[in-house]
mmCIF file as Biopython writes it, N, C-alpha, C and O atoms, coordinates in Angstrom:
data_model
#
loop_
_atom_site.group_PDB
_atom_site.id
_atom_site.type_symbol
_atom_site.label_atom_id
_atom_site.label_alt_id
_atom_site.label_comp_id
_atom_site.label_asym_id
_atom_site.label_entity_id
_atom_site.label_seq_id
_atom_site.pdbx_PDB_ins_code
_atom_site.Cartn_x
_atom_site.Cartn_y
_atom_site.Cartn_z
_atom_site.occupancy
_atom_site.B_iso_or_equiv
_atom_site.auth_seq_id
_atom_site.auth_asym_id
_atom_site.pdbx_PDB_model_num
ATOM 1   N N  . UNK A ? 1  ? -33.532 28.236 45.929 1.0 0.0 1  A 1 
ATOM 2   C CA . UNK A ? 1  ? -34.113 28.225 44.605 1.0 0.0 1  A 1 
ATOM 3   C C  . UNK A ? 1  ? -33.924 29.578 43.918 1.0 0.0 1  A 1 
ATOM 4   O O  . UNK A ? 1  ? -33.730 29.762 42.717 1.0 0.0 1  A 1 
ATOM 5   N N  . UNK A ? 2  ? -34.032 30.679 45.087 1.0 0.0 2  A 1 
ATOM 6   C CA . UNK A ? 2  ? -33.719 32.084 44.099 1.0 0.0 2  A 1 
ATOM 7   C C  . UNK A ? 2  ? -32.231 32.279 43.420 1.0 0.0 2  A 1 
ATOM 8   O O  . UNK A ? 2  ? -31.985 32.883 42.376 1.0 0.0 2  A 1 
ATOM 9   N N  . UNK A ? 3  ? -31.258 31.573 44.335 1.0 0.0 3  A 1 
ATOM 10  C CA . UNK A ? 3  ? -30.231 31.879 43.433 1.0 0.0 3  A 1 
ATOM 11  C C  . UNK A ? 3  ? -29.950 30.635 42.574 1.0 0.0 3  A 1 
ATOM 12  O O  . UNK A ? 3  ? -28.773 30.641 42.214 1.0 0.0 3  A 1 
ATOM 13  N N  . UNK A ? 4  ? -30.460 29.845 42.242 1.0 0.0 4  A 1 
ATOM 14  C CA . UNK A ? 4  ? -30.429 28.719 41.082 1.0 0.0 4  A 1 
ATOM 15  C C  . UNK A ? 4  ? -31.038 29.330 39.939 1.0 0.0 4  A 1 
ATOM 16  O O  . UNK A ? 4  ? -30.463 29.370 38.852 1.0 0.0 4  A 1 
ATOM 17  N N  . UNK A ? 5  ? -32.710 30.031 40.231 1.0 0.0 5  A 1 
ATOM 18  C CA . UNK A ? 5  ? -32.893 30.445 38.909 1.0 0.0 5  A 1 
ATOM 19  C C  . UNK A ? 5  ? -32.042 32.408 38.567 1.0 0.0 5  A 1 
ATOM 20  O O  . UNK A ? 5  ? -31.919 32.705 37.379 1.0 0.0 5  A 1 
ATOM 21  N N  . UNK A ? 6  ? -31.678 33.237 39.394 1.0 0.0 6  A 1 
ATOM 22  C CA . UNK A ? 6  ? -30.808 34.347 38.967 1.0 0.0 6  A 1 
ATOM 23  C C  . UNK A ? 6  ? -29.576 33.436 38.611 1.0 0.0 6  A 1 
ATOM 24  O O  . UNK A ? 6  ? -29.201 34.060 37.618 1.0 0.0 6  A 1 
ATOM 25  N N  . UNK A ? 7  ? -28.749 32.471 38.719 1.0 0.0 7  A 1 
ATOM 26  C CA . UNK A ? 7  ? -27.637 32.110 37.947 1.0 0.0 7  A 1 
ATOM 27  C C  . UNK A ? 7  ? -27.902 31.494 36.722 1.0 0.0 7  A 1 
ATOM 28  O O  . UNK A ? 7  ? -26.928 31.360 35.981 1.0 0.0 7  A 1 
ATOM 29  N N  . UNK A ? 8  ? -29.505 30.890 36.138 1.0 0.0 8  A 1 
ATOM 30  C CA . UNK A ? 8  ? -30.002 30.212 35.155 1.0 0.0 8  A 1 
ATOM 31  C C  . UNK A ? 8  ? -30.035 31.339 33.932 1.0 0.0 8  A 1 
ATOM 32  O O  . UNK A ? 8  ? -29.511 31.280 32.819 1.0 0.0 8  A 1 
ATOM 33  N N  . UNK A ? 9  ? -31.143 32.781 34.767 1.0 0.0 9  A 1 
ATOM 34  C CA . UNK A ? 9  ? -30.929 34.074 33.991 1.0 0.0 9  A 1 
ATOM 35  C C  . UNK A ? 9  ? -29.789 34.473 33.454 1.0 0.0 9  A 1 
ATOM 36  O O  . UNK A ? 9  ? -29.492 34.756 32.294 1.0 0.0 9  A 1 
ATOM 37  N N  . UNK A ? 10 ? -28.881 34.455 34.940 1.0 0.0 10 A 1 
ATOM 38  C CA . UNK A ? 10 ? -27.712 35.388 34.234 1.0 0.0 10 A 1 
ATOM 39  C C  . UNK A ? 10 ? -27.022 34.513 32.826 1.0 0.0 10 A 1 
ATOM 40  O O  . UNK A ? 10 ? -26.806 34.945 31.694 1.0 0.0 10 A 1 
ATOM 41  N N  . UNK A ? 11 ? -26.743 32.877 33.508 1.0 0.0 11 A 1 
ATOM 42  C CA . UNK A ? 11 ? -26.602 32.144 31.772 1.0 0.0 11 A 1 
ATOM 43  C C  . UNK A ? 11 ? -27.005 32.574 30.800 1.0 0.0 11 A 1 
ATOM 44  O O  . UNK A ? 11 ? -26.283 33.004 29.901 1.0 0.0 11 A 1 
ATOM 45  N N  . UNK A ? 12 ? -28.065 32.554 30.779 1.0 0.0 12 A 1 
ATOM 46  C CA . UNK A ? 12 ? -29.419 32.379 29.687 1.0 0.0 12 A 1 
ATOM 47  C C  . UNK A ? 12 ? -28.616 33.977 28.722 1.0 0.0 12 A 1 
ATOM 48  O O  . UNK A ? 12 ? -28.242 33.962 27.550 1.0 0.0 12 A 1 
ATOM 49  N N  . UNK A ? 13 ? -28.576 34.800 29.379 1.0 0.0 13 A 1 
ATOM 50  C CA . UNK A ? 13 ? -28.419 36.610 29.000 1.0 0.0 13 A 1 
ATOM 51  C C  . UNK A ? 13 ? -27.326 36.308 28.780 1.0 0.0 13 A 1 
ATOM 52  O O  . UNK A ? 13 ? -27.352 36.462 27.559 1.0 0.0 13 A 1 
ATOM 53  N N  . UNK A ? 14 ? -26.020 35.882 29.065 1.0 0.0 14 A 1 
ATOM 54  C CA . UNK A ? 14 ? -24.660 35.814 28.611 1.0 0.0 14 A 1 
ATOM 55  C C  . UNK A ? 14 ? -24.948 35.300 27.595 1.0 0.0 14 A 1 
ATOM 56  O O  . UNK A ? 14 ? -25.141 35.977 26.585 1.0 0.0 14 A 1 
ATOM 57  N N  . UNK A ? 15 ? -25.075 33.610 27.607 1.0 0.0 15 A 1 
ATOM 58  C CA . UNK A ? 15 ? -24.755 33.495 26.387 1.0 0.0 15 A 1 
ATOM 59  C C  . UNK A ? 15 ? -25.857 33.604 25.129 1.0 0.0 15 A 1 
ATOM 60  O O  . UNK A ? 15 ? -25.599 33.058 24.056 1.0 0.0 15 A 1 
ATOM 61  N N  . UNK A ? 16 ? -27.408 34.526 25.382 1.0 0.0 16 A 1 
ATOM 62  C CA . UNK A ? 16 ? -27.649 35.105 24.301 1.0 0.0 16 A 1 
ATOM 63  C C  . UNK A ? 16 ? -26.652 35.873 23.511 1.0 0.0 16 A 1 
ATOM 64  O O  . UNK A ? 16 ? -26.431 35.883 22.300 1.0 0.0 16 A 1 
ATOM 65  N N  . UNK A ? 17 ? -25.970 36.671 24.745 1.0 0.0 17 A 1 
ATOM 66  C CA . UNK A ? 17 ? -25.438 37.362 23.387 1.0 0.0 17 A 1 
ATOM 67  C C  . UNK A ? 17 ? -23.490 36.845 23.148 1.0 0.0 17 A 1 
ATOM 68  O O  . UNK A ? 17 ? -22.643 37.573 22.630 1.0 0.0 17 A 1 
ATOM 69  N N  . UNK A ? 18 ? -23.302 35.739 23.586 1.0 0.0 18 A 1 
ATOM 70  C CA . UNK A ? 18 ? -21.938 35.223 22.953 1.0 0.0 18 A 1 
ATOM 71  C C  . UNK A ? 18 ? -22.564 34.450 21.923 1.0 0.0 18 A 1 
ATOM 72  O O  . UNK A ? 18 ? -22.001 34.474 20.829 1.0 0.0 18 A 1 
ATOM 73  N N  . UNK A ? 19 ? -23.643 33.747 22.041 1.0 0.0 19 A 1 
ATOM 74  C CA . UNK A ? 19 ? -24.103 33.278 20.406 1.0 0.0 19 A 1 
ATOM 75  C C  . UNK A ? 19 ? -24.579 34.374 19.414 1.0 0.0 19 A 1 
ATOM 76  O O  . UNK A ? 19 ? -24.352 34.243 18.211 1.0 0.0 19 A 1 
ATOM 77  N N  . UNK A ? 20 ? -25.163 35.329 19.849 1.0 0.0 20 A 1 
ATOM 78  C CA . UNK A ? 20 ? -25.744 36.568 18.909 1.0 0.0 20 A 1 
ATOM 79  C C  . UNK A ? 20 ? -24.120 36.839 18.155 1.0 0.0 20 A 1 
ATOM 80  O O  . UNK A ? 20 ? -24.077 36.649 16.939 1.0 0.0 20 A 1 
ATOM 81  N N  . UNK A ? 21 ? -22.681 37.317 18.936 1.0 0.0 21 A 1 
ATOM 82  C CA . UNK A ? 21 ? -21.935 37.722 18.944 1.0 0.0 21 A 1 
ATOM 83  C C  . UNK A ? 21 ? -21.110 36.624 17.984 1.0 0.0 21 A 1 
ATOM 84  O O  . UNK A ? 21 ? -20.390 37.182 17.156 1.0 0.0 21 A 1 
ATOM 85  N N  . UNK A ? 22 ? -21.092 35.344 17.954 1.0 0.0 22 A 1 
ATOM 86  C CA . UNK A ? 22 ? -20.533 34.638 16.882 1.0 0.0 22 A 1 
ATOM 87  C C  . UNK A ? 22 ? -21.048 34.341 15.807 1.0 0.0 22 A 1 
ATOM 88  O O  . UNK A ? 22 ? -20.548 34.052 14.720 1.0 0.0 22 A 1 
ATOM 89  N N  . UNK A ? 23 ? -22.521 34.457 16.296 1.0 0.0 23 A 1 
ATOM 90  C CA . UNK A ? 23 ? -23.270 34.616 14.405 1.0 0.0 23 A 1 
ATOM 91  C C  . UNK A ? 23 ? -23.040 35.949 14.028 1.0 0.0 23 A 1 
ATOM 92  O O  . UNK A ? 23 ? -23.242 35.834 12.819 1.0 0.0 23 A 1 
ATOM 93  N N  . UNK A ? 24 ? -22.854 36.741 14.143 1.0 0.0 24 A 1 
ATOM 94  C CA . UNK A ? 24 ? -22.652 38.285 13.783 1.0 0.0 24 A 1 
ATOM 95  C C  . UNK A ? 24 ? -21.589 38.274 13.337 1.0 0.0 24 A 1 
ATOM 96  O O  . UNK A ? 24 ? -21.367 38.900 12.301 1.0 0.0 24 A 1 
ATOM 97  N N  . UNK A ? 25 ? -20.386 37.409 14.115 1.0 0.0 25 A 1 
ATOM 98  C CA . UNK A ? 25 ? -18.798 37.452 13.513 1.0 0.0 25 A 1 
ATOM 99  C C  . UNK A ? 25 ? -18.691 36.760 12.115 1.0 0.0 25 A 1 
ATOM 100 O O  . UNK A ? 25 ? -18.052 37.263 11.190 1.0 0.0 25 A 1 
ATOM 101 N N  . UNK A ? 26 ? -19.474 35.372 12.009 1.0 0.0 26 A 1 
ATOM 102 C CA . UNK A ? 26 ? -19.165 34.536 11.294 1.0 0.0 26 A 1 
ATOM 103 C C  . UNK A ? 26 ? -20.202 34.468 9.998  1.0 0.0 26 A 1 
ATOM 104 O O  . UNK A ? 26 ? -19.854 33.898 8.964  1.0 0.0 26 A 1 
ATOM 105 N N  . UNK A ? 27 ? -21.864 35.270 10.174 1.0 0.0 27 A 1 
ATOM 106 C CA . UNK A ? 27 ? -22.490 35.753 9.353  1.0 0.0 27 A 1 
ATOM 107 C C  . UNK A ? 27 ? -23.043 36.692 8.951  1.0 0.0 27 A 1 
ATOM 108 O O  . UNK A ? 27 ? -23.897 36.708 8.064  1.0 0.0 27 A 1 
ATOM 109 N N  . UNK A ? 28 ? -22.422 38.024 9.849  1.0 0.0 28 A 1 
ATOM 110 C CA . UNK A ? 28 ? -22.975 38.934 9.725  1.0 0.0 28 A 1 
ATOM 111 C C  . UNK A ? 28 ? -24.391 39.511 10.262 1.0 0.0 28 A 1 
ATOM 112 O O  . UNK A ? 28 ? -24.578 40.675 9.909  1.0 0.0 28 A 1 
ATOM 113 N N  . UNK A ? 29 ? -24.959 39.198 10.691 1.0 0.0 29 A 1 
ATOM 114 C CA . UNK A ? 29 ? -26.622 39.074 11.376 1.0 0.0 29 A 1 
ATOM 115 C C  . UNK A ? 29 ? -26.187 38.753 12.884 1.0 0.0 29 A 1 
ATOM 116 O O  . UNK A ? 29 ? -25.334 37.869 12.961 1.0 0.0 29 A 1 
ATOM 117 N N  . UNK A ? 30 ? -26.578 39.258 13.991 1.0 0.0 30 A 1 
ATOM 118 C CA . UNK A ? 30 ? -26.979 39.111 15.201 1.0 0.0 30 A 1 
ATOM 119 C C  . UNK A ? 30 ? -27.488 38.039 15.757 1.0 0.0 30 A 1 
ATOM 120 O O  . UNK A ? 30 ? -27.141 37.377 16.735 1.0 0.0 30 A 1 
ATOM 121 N N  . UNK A ? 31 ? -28.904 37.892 14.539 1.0 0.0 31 A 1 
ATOM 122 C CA . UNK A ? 31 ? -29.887 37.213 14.908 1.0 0.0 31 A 1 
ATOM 123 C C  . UNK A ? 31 ? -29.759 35.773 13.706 1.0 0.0 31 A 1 
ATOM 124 O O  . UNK A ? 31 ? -30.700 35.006 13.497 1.0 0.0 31 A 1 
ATOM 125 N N  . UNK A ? 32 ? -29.211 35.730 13.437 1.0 0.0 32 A 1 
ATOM 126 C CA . UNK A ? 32 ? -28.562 34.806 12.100 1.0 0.0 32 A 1 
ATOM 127 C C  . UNK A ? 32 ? -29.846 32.913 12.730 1.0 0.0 32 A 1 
ATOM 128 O O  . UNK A ? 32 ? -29.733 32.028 13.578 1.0 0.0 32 A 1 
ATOM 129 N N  . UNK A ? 33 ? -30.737 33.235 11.760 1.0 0.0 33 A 1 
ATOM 130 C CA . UNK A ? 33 ? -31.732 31.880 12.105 1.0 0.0 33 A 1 
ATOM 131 C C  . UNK A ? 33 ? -31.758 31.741 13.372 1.0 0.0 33 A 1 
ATOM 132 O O  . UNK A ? 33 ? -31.717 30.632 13.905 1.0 0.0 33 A 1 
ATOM 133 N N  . UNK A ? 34 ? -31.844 33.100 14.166 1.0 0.0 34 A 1 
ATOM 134 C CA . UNK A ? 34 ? -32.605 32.904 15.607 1.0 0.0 34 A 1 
ATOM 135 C C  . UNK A ? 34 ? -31.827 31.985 16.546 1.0 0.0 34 A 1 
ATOM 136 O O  . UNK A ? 34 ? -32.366 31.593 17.582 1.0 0.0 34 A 1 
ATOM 137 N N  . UNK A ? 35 ? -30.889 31.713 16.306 1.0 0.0 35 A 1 
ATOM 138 C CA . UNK A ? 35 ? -29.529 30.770 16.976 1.0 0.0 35 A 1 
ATOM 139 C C  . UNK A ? 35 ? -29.782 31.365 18.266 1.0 0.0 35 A 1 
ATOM 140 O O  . UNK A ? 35 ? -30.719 30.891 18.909 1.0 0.0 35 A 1 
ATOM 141 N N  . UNK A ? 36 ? -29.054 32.408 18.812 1.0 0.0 36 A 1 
ATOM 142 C CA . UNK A ? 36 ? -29.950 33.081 19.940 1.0 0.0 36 A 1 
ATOM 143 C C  . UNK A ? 36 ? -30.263 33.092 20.746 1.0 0.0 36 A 1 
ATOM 144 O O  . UNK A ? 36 ? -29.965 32.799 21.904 1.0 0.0 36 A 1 
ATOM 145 N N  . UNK A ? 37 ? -31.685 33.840 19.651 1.0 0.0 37 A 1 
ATOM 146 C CA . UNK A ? 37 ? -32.946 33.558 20.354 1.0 0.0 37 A 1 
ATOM 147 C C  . UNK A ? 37 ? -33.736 32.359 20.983 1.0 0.0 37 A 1 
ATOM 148 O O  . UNK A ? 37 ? -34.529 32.460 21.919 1.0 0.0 37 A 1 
ATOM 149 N N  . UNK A ? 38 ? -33.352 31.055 20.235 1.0 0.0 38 A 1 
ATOM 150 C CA . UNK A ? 38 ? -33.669 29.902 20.706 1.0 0.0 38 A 1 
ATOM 151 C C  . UNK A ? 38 ? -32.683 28.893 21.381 1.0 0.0 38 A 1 
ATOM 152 O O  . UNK A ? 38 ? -33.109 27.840 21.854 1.0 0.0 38 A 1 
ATOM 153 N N  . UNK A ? 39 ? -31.227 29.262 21.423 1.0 0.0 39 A 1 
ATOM 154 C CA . UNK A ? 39 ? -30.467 27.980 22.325 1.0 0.0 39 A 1 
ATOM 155 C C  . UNK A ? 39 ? -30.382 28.920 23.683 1.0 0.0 39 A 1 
ATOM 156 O O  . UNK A ? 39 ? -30.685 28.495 24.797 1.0 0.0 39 A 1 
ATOM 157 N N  . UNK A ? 40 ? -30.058 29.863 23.496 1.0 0.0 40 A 1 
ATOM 158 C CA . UNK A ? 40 ? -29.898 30.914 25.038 1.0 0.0 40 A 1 
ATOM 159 C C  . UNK A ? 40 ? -30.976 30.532 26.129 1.0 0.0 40 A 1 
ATOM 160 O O  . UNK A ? 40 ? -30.579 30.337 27.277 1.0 0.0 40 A 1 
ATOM 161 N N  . UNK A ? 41 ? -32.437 30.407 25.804 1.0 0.0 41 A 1 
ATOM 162 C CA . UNK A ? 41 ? -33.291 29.928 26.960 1.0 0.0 41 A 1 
ATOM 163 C C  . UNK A ? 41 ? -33.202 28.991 26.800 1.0 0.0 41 A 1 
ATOM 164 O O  . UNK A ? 41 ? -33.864 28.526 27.728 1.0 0.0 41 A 1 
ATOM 165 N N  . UNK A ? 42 ? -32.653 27.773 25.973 1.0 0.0 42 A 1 
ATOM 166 C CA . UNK A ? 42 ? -32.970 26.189 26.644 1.0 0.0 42 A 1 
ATOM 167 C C  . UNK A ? 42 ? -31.520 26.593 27.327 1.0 0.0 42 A 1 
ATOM 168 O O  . UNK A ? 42 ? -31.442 26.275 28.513 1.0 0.0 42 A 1 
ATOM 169 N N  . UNK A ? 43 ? -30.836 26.976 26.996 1.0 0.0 43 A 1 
ATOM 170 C CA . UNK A ? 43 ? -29.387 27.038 28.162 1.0 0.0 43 A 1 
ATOM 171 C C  . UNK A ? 43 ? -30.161 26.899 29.572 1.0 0.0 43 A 1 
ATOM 172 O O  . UNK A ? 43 ? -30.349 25.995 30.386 1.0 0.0 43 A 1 
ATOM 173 N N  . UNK A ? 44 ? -30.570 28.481 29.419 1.0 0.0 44 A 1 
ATOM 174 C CA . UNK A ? 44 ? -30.875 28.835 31.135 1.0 0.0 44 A 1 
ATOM 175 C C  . UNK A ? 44 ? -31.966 28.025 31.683 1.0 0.0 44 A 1 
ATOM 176 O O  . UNK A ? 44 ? -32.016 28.152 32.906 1.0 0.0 44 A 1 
ATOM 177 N N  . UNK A ? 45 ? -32.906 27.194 31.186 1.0 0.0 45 A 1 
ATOM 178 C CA . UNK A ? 45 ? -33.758 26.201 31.415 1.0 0.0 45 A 1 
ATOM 179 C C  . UNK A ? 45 ? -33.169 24.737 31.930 1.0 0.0 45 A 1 
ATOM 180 O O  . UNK A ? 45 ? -33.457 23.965 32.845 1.0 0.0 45 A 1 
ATOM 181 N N  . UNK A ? 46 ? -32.130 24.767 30.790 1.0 0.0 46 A 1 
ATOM 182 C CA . UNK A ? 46 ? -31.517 23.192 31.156 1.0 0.0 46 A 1 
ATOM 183 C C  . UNK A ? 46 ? -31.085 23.637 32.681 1.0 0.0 46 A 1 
ATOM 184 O O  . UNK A ? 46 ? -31.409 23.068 33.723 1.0 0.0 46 A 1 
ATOM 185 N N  . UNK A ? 47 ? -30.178 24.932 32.511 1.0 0.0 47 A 1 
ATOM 186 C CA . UNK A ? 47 ? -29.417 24.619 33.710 1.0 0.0 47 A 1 
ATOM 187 C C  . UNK A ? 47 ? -30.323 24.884 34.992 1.0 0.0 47 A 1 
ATOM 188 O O  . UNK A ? 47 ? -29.897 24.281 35.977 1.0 0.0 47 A 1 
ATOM 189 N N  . UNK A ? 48 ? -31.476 25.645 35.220 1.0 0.0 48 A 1 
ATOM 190 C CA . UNK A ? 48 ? -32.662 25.758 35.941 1.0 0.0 48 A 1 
ATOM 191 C C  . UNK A ? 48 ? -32.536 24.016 36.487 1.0 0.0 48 A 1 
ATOM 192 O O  . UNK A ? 48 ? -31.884 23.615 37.451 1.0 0.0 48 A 1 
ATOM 193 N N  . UNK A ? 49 ? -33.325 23.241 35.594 1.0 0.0 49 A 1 
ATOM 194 C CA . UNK A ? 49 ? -33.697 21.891 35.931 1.0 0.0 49 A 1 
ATOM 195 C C  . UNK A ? 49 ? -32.670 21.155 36.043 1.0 0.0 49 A 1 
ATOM 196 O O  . UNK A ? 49 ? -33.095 20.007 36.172 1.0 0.0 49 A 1 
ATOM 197 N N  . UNK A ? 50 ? -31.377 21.157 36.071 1.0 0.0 50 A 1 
ATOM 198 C CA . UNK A ? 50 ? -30.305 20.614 36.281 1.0 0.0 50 A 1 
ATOM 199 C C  . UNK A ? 50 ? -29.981 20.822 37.829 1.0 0.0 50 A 1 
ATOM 200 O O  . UNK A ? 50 ? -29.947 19.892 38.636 1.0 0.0 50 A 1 
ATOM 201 N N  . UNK A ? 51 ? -29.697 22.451 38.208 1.0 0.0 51 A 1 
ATOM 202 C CA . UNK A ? 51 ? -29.194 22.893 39.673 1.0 0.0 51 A 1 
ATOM 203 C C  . UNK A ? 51 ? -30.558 22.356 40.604 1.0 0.0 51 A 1 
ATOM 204 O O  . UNK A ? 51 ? -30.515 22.049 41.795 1.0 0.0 51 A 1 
ATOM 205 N N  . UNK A ? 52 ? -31.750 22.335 39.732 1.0 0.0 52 A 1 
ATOM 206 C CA . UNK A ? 52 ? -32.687 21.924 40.998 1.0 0.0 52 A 1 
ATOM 207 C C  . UNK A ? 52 ? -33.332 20.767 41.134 1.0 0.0 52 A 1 
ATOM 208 O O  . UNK A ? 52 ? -34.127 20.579 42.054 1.0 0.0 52 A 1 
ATOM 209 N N  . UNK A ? 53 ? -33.021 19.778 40.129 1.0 0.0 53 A 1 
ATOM 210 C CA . UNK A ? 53 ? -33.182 18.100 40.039 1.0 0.0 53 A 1 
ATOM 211 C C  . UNK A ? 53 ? -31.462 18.242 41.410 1.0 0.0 53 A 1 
ATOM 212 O O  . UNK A ? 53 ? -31.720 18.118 42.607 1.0 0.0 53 A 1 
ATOM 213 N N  . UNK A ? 54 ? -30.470 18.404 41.126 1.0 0.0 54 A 1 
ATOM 214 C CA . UNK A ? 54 ? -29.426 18.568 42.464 1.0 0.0 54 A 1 
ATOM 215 C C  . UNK A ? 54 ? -29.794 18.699 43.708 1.0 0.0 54 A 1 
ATOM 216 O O  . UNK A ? 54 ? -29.553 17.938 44.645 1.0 0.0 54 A 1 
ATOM 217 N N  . UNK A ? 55 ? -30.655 20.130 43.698 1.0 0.0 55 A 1 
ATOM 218 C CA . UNK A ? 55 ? -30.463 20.328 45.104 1.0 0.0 55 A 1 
ATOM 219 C C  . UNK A ? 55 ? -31.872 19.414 45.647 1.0 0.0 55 A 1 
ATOM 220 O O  . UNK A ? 55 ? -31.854 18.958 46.790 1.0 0.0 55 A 1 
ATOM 221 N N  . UNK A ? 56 ? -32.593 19.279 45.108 1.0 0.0 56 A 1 
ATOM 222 C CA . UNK A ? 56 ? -34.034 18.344 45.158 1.0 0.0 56 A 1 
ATOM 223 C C  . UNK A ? 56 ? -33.310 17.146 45.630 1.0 0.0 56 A 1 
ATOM 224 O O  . UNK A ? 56 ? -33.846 16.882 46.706 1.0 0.0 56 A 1 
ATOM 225 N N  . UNK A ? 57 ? -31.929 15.857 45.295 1.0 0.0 57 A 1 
ATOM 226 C CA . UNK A ? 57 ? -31.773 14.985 45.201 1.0 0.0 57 A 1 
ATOM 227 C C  . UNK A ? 57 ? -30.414 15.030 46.859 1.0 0.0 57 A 1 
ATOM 228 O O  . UNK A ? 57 ? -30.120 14.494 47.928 1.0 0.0 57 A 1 
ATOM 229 N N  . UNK A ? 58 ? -30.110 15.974 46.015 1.0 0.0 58 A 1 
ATOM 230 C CA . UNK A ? 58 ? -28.789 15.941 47.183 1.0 0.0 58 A 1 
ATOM 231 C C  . UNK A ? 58 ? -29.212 17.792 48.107 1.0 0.0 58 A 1 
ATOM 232 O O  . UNK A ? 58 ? -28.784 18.942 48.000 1.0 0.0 58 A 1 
ATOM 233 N N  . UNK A ? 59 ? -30.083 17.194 48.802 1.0 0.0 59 A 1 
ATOM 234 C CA . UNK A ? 59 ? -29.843 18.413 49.933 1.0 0.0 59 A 1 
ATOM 235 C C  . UNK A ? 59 ? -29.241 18.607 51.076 1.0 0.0 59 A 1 
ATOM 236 O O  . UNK A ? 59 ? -29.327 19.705 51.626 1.0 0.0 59 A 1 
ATOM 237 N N  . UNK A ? 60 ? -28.626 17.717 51.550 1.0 0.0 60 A 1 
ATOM 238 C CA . UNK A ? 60 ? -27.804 17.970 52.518 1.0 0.0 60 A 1 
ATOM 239 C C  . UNK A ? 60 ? -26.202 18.037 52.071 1.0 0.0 60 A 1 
ATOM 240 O O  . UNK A ? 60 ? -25.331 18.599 52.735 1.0 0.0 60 A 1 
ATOM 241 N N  . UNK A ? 61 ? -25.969 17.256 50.646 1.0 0.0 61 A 1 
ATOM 242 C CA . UNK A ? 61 ? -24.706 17.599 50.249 1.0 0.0 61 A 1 
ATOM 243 C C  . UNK A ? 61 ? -24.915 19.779 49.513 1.0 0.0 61 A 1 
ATOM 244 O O  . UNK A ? 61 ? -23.844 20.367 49.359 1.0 0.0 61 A 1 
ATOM 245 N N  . UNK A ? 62 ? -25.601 20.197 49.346 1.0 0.0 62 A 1 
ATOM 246 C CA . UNK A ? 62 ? -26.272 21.539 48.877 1.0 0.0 62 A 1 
ATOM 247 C C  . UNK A ? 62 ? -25.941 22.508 49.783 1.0 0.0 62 A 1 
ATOM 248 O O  . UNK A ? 62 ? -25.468 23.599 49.467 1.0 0.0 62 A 1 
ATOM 249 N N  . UNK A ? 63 ? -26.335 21.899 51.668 1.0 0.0 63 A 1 
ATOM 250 C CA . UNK A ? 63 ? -26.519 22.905 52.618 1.0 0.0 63 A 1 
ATOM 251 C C  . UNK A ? 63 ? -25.128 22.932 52.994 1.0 0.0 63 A 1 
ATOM 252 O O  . UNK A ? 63 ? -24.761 23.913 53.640 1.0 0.0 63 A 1 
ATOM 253 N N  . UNK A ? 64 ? -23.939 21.674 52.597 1.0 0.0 64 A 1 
ATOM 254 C CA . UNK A ? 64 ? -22.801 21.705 53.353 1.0 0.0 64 A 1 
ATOM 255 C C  . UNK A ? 64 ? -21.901 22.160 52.016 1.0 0.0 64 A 1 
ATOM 256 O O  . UNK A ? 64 ? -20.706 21.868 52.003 1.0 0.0 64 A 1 
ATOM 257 N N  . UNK A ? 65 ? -22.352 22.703 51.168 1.0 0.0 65 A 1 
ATOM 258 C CA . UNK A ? 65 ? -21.881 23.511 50.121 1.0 0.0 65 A 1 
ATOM 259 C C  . UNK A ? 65 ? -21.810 24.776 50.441 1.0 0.0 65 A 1 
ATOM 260 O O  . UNK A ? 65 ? -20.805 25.406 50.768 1.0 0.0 65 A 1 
ATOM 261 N N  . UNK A ? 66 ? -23.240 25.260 50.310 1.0 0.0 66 A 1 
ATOM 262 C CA . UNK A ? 66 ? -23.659 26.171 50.711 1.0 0.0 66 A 1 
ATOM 263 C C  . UNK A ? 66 ? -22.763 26.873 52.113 1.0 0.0 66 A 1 
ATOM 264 O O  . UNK A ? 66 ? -22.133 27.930 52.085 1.0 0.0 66 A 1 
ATOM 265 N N  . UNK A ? 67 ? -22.884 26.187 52.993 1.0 0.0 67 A 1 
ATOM 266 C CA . UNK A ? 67 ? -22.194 26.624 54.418 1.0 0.0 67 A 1 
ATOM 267 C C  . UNK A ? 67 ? -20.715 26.866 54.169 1.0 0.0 67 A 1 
ATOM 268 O O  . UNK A ? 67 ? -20.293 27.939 54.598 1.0 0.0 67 A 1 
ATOM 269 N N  . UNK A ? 68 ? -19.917 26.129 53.602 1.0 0.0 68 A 1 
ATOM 270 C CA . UNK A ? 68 ? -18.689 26.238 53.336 1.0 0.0 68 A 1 
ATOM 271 C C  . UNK A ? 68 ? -18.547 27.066 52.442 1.0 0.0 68 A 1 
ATOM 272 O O  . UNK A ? 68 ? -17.378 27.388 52.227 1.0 0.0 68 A 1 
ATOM 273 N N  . UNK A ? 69 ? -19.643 27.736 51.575 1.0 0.0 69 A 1 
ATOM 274 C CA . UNK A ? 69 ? -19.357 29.383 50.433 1.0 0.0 69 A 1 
ATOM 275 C C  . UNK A ? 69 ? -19.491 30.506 51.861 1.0 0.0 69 A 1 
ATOM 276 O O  . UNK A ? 69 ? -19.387 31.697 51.568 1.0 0.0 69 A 1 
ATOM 277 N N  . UNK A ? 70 ? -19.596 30.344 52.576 1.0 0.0 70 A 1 
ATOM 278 C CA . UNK A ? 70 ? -20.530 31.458 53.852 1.0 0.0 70 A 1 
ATOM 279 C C  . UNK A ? 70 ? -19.271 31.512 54.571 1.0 0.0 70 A 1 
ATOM 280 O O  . UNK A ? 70 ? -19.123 32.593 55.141 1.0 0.0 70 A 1 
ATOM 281 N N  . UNK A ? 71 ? -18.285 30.663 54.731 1.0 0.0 71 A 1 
ATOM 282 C CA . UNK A ? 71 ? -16.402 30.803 55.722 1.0 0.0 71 A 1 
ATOM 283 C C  . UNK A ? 71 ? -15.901 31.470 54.983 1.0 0.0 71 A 1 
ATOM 284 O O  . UNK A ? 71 ? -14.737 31.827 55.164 1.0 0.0 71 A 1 
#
């Protein structure tokens, strides 16, 4: 679970700022109607409850994942 939600974070922080970074290109503002500020955490949320509705459903396909990142 710890590294499901540090890969949810690290999402979440990237693409705050590749959306900050295309409203800034395309309107000038960073923060251009909070685009952001508000899709960046449902990112890292969705993908939170996504990797762990997975490993919740399929845990033994998870551990023989897992084992085969570890060779």
């Amino acid at each position: 679970m710890k590294r499901v939600l540090l890969l949810a974070v690290i999402q979440a922080v990237v693409l705050f700022f590749i959306i900050g970074a295309l409203a800034y290109a395309f309107k000038g503002d960073f923060f251009y109607n909070y685009l952001a500020v508000i899709f960046a955490p449902i990112a890292g949320i969705m993908r939170f409850a996504t990797a762990y509705a997975t490993e919740i459903v399929l845990p033994k396909k998870a551990a023989e994942i897992a084992e085969k990142r570890k060779k």
